[in-house]
N, C-alpha and C positions, 0 to 999 in steps of 0.2 A: 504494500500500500504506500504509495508515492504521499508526505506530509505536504502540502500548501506551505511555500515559502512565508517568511513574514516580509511584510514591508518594511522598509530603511528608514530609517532616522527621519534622514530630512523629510521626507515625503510624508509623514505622519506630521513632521510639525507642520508644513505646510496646510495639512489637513486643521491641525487646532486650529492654527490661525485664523484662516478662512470659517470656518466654525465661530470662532469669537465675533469676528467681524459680522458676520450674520446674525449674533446673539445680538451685538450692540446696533446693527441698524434696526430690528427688531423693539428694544427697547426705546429708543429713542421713538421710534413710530408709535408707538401703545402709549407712550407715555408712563409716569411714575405710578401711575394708578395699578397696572398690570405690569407683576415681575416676574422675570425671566430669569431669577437667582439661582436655583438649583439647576437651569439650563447651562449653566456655566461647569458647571463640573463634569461633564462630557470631556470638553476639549483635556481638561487635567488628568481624566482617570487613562485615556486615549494616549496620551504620554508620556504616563507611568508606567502603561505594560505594555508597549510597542517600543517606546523610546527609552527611556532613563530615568530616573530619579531627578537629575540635575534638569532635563527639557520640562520637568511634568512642575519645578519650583518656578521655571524663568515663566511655562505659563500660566502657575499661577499669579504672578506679578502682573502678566498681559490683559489677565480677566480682570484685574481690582483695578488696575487704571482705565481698561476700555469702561468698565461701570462708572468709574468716575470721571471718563471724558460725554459720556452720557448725559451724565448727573446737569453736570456744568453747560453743557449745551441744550438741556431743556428747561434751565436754569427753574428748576425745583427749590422752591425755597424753604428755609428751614429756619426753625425761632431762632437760632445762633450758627455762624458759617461754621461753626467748628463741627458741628454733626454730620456734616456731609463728607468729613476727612474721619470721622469717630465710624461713620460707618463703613466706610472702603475701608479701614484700616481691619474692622471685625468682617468682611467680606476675604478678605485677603487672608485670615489668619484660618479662614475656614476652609480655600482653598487648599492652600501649605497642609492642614491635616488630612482633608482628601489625599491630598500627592503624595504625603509619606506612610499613610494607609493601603493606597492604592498599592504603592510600590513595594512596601513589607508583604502584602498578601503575595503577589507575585515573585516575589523571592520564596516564601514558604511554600507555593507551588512547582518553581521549577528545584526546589532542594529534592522535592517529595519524587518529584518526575525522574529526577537525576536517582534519588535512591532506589525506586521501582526499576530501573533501568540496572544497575548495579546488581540487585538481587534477583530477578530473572539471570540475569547472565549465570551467576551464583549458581539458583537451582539446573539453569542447564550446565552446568559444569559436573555437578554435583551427580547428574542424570546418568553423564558420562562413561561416569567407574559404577554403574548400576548393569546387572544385564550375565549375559556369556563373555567371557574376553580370550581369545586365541592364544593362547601361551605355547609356547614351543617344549616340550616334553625333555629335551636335551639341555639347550640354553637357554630357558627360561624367557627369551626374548617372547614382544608381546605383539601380536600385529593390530596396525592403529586402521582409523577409517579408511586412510588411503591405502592399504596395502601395503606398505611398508612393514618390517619387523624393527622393532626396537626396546631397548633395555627397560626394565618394568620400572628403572629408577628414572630416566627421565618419561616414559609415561603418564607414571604417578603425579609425576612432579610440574609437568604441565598442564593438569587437571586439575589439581586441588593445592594448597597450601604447605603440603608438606614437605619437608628437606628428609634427604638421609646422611648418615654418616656412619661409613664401612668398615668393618672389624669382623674377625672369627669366629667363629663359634665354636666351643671345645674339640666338637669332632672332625673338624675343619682342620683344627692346629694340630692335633695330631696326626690325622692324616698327612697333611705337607711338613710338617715339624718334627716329629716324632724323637728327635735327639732332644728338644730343648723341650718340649711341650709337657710335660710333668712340673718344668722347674715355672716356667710362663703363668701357670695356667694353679699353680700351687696357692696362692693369696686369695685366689678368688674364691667366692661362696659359694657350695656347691660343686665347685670343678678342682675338688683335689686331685684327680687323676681313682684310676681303674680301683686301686687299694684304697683311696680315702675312705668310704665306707666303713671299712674295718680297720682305720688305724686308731678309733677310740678305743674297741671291743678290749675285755679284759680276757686274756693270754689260758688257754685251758689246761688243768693242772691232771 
């Protein structure tokens, strides 16, 4: 299944832009009576999960001044100039948490995506070493999907997580050792050699 690319940066801001622009010719036409406030959060949320973090801040600066180029050219009056600056400013700060909401969900989505993508891989790996596996009865090599034979240590070990590291096993040392492999193999637990058994036993009288 082929994913739908996403669109580019610019090409989405261009999209808010033109978006706001529409918002504020809009308002301005309706006049202050009818608002178009939470139309503005479109173009923000639009470039929080398409674009960035830092495009989805700049527009929300874009939305609180087009509102306030607005404001000022339908010249709305207000019992003190300072309200019309007291309100962009709480327009603005509502923006800013849309964009940093917007963009946290979106990060917690593509973590979640990226994890889901991880752990499938995982259980098919995991699938991998499930099953029948071709082992060679001689040399123990393993034959992989493509036909190939190969050593069951790198097998293993490009399937799953595991390392090995090589060493003898009693019957192994003596077999190729057998001069030194009593003296080798005397410390270890279990592997005193053929006698250890019976070097505790008490001696029969």
């Amino acid at each position: 299944m082929v994913r739908a690319s996403r669109p580019g940066p610019v090409l989405v801001a261009f999209l808010g832009v033109g978006t706001v622009l529409i918002l504020g010719a809009l308002d301005y036409v309706t006049g202050p009576e009818l608002g178009f406030f939470v139309f503005y959060f479109a173009p923000v949320i639009l470039l929080a999960w398409y674009a960035s973090y830092w495009f989805a801040i700049a527009m929300s600066f874009a939305c609180a001044v087009t509102w306030l180029g607005v404001d000022l050219l339908s010249q709305h009056s207000y019992v003190h100039p300072a309200f019309r600056y007291w309100n962009t400013l709480i327009r603005l700060a509502s923006f800013l948490m849309i964009a940093h909401f917007a963009s946290e969900v979106r990060a917690l989505l593509m973590a979640e995506r990226e994890l889901t993508v991880r752990l499938q891989e995982t259980i098919a790996t995991v699938r991998q070493l499930k099953g029948l596996l071709p082992i060679c009865a001689s040399c123990k090599r393993i034959r992989n999907d493509k036909g190939y034979w190969e050593q069951i240590e790198g097998y293993v070990r490009d399937r799953s997580e595991a390392e090995f590291s090589h060493s003898l096993c009693p019957e192994c040392t003596r077999k190729l050792y057998p001069s030194i492999a009593d003296d080798v193999l005397r410390d270890e637990p279990g592997n005193a050699g053929p006698q250890g058994d019976r070097a505790g036993e008490p001696e029969k009288g």
